[in-house]
C-alpha positions as CSV (number, residue, x, y, z in Angstrom):
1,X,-5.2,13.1,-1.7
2,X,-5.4,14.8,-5.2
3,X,-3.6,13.0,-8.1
4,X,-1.1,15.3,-8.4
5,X,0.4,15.5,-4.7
6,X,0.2,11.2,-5.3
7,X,1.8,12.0,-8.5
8,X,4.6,14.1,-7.0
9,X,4.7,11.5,-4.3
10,X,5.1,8.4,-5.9
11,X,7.6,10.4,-8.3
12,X,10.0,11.0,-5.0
13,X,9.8,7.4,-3.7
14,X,11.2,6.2,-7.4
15,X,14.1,8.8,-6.6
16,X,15.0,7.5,-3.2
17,X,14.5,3.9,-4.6
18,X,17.1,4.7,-7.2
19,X,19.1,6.2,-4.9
20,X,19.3,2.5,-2.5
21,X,19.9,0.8,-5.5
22,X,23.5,2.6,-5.9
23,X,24.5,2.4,-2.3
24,X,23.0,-1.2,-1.9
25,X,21.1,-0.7,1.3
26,X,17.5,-1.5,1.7
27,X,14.9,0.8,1.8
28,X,13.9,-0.9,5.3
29,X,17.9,0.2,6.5
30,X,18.4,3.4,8.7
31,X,21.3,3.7,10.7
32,X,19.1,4.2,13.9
33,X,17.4,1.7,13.8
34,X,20.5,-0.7,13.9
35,X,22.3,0.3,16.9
36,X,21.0,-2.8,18.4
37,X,20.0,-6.6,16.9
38,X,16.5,-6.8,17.1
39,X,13.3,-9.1,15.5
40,X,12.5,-9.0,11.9
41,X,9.8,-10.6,9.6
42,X,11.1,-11.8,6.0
43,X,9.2,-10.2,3.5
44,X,10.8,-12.5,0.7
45,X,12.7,-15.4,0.2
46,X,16.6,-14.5,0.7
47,X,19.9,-16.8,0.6
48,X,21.9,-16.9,3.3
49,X,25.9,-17.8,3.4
50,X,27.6,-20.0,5.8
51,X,31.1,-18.3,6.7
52,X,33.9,-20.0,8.6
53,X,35.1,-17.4,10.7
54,X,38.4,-19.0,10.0
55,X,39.2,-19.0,6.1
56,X,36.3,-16.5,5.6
57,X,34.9,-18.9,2.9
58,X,31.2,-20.0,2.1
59,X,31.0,-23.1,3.4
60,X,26.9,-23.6,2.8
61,X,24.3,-21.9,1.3
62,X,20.4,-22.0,2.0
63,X,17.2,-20.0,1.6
64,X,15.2,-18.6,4.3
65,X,11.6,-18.3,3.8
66,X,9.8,-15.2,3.7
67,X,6.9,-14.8,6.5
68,X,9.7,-16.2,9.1
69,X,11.3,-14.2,12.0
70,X,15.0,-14.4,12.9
71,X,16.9,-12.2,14.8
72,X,19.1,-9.4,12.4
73,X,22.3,-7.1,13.0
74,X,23.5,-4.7,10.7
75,X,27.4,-5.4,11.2
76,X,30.2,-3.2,8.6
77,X,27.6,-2.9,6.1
78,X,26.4,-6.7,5.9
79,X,23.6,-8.1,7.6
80,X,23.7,-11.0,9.4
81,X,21.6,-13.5,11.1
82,X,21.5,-14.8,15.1
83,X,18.6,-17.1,15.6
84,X,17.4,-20.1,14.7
85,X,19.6,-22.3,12.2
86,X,21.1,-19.4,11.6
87,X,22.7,-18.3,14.7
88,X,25.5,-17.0,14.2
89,X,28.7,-18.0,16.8
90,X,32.1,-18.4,17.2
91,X,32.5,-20.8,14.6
92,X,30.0,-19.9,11.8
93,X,28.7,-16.3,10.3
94,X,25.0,-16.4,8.4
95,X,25.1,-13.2,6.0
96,X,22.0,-12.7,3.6
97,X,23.3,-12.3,0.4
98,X,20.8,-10.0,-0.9
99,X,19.7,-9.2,-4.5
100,X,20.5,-5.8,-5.1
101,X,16.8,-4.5,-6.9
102,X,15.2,-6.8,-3.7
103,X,13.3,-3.9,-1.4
104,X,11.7,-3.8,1.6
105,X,13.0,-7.5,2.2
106,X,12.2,-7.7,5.6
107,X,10.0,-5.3,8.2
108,X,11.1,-4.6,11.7
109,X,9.1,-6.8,14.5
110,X,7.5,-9.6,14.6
111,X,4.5,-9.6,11.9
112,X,1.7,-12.5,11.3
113,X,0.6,-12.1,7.8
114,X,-3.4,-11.3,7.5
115,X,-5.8,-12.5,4.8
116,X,-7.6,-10.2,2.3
117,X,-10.7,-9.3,3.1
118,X,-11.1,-6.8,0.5
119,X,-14.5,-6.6,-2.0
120,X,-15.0,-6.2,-5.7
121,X,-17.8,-3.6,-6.8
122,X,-20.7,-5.5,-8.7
123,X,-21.1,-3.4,-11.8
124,X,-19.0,-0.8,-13.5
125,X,-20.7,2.1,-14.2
126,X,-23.7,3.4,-13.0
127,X,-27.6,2.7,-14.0
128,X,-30.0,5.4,-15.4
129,X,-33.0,4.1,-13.9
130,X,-31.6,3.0,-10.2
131,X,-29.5,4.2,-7.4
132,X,-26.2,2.4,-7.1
133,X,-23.7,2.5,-4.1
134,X,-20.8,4.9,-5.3
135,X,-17.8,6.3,-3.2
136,X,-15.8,9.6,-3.2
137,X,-12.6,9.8,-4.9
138,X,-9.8,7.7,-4.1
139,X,-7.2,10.8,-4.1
140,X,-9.3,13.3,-1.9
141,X,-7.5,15.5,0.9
142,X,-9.2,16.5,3.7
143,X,-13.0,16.9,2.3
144,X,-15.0,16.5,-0.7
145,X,-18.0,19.0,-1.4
146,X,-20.5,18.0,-3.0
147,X,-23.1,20.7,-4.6
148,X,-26.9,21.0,-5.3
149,X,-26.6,22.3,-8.6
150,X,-24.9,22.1,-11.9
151,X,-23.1,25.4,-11.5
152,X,-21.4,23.9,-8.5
153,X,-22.6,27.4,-6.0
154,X,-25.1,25.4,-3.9
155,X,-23.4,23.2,-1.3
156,X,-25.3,20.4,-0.3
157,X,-23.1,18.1,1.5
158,X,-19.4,17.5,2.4
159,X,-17.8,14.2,2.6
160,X,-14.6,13.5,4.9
161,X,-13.4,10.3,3.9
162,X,-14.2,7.9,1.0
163,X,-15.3,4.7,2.7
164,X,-18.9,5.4,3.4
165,X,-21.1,4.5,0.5
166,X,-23.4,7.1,-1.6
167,X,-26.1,6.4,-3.6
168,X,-25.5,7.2,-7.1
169,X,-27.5,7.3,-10.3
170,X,-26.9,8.4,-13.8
171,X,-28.4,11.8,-14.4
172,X,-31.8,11.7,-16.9
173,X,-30.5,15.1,-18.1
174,X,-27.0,14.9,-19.2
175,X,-24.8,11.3,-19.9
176,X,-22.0,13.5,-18.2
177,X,-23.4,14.1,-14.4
178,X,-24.3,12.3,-11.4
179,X,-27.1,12.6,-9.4
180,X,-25.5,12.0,-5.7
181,X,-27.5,11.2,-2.0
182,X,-26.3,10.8,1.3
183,X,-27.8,11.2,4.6
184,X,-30.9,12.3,2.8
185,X,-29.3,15.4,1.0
186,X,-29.3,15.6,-2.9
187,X,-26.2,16.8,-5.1
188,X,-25.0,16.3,-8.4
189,X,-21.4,15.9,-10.0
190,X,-20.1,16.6,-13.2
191,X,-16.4,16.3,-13.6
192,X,-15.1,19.0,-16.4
193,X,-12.1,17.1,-17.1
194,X,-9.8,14.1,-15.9
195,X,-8.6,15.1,-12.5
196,X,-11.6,16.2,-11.2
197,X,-13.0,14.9,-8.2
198,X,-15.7,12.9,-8.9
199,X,-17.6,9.7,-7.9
200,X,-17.2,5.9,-8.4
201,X,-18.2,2.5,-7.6
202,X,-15.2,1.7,-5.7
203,X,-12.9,3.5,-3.1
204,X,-10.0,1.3,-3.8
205,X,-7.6,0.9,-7.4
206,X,-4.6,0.4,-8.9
207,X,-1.6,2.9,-8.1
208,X,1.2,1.0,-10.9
209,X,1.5,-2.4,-11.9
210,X,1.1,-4.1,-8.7
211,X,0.4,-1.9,-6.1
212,X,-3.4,-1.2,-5.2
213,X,-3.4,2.7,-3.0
214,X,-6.4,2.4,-1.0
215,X,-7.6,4.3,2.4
216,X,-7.9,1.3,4.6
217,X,-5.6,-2.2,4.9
218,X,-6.1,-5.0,2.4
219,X,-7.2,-6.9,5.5
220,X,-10.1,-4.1,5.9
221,X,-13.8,-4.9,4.9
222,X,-14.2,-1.4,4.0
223,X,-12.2,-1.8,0.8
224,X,-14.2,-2.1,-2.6
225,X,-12.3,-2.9,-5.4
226,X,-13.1,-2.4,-9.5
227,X,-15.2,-5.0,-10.6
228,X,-13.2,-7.7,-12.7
229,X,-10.3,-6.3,-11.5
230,X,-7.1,-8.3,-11.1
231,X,-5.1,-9.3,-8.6
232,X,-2.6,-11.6,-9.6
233,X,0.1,-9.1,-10.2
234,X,-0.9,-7.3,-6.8
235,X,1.8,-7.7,-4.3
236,X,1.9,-3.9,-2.7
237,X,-0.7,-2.5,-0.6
238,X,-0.4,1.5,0.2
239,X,-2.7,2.4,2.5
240,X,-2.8,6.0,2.0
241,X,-4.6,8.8,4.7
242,X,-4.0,12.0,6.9
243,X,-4.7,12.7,9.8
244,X,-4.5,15.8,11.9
245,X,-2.6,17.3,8.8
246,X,0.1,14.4,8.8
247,X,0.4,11.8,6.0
248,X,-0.1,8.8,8.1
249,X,0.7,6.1,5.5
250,X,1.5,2.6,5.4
251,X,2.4,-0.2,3.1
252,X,1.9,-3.6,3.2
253,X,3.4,-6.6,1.2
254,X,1.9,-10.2,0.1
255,X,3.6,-12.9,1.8
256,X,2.5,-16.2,1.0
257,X,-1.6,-15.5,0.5
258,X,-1.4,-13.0,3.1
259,X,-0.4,-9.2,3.7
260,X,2.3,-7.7,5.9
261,X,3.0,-4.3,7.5
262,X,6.2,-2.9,6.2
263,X,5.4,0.9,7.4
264,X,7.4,3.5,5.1
C-alpha cells in the first residue's frame, strides 16, 4: 500500500477513534454483534463493580486480568460480566467500569496470546562491495516493477509481495541507486524523492509510536524488522495486505509478552 492511501487511512481511523471517545463505546462495540452474550478475551486490565441489585450500590470492586476470557453482554449501554467470579445473578451485577480513552479492550472469541517471532535486519544500509538481502517497500499495492535501467523503460522483474528477500548492493556508479537481483534477473532502483518506492533491509517498521504495520503477524518468521530497532513502546501490530482487491487487515495487541487478534 502506498504511503499516502496508509496516510489517508490511518488519518480516518483517528476520526472514528475520536468519534468513540464522545459516545463512550468501544471501538470493539457494534450493535450486531451484541444481540447475544457471547465469549471475549481481555485485551487489558479493566475494574469491575459489584452491584446489589437491590440498593444499586457498589458493593466491591476488583480487576480482571487481560489475556482472560469471561462471558460479556452489552445490556442499556453498560457491559456486564456472566462467568466466572463474575457471574452475574439475581443477587449481584459485575459491570466493567471502563476508562474512557481505553480501546479495543477486549476481542470477540476466545484468543491464546502467541509469542513474537519476528527478526531484526543485521545491518542498516547496504554494502558497496557485497550483495545484501533487501525487501520491497513496506507500502506497495498490488506489484512492484523493478527496471533494468536507470531511465526506468526496461522492465526486468515485478515483485508481488514484500516478504521474499532480494539481493541488494550499493551501485559503483551513483551513491543514490541500487543494484537489485532476484530469481537471476538484474534491475536497478533509484528513488527520485521520499515516497518513492524503493528497497530496504527490512519489510517490517514503525507506523506511530507503538504500532509496527507489517505484511504478515508478529507471530510470523517472515517479518524482518530495522536493525536496533525498539520494541519497548510496541504494543500494536497492523498486519496490513489485499487480497483479490479487498483490504484484508488485521490488528493485533500485546498481552502479557504475547500478541492477540483483535481484527478491525
Amino acid at each position: 500500500m502506498k504511503k499516502s492511501v496508509i496516510t489517508v487511512k490511518f488519518f480516518s481511523l483517528c476520526l472514528v477513534i475520536s468519534f468513540l471517545v464522545t459516545v463512550g463505546f468501544p471501538l470493539t462495540a457494534r450493535a450486531d454483534t451484541w444481540k447475544t452474550i457471547q465469549w471475549i478475551t481481555l485485551t487489558e486490565d479493566v475494574t469491575v463493580n459489584k452491584l446489589n441489585n437491590s440498593s444499586h450500590k457498589v458493593v466491591g470492586q476488583s480487576v480482571a486480568k487481560s489475556g482472560k476470557y469471561y462471558l460479556l453482554r452489552r445490556e442499556k449501554n453498560v457491559w456486564v460480566l456472566h462467568s466466572g467470579k463474575y457471574t452475574t445473578n439475581a443477587t449481584y451485577t459485575y459491570v466493567v467500569k471502563r476508562s474512557p480513552n481505553v480501546f479495543h479492550w477486549y476481542a470477540h472469541g476466545k484468543h491464546p496470546t502467541k509469542p513474537a517471532n519476528f527478526k531484526f535486519a543485521k545491518f542498516s544500509k547496504f554494502s558497496t562491495t557485497a550483495y545484501r538481502p533487501g525487501y520491497a517497500d513496506i507500502y506497495m499495492e498490488g506489484s512492484q516493477k523493478f527496471f533494468s535501467d536507470a531511465a526506468h523503460k526496461q522492465l526486468a522483474f515485478k515483485v508481488t509481495d514484500n516478504l521474499h528477500p532480494l539481493q541488494v548492493k550499493q551501485s559503483a556508479t551513483s551513491s543514490k541507486t541500487l543494484d537489485v537481483l532476484f530469481n537471476g534477473k538484474r534491475a536497478q532502483v533509484t528513488p527520485k524523492n521520499r515516497d518513492s518506492l524503493t528497497v530496504k533491509p527490512y519489510n517490517s517498521e514503525k507506523l506511530d509510536y507503538e504500532t509496527v504495520i507489517s505484511q504478515v503477524p508478529p507471530y510470523s518468521a517472515k517479518a524482518v524488522l530495522p536493525k536496533n530497532f525498539n520494541m519497548k513502546k510496541i504494543t500494536w501490530w497492523e498486519q496490513d495486505g489485499w487480497q483479490d482487491g479487498d483490504d484484508v487487515s488485521t490488528a493485533y495487541r500485546l498481552v502479557h509478552g504475547g500478541w492477540v487478534s483483535i481484527g478491525y
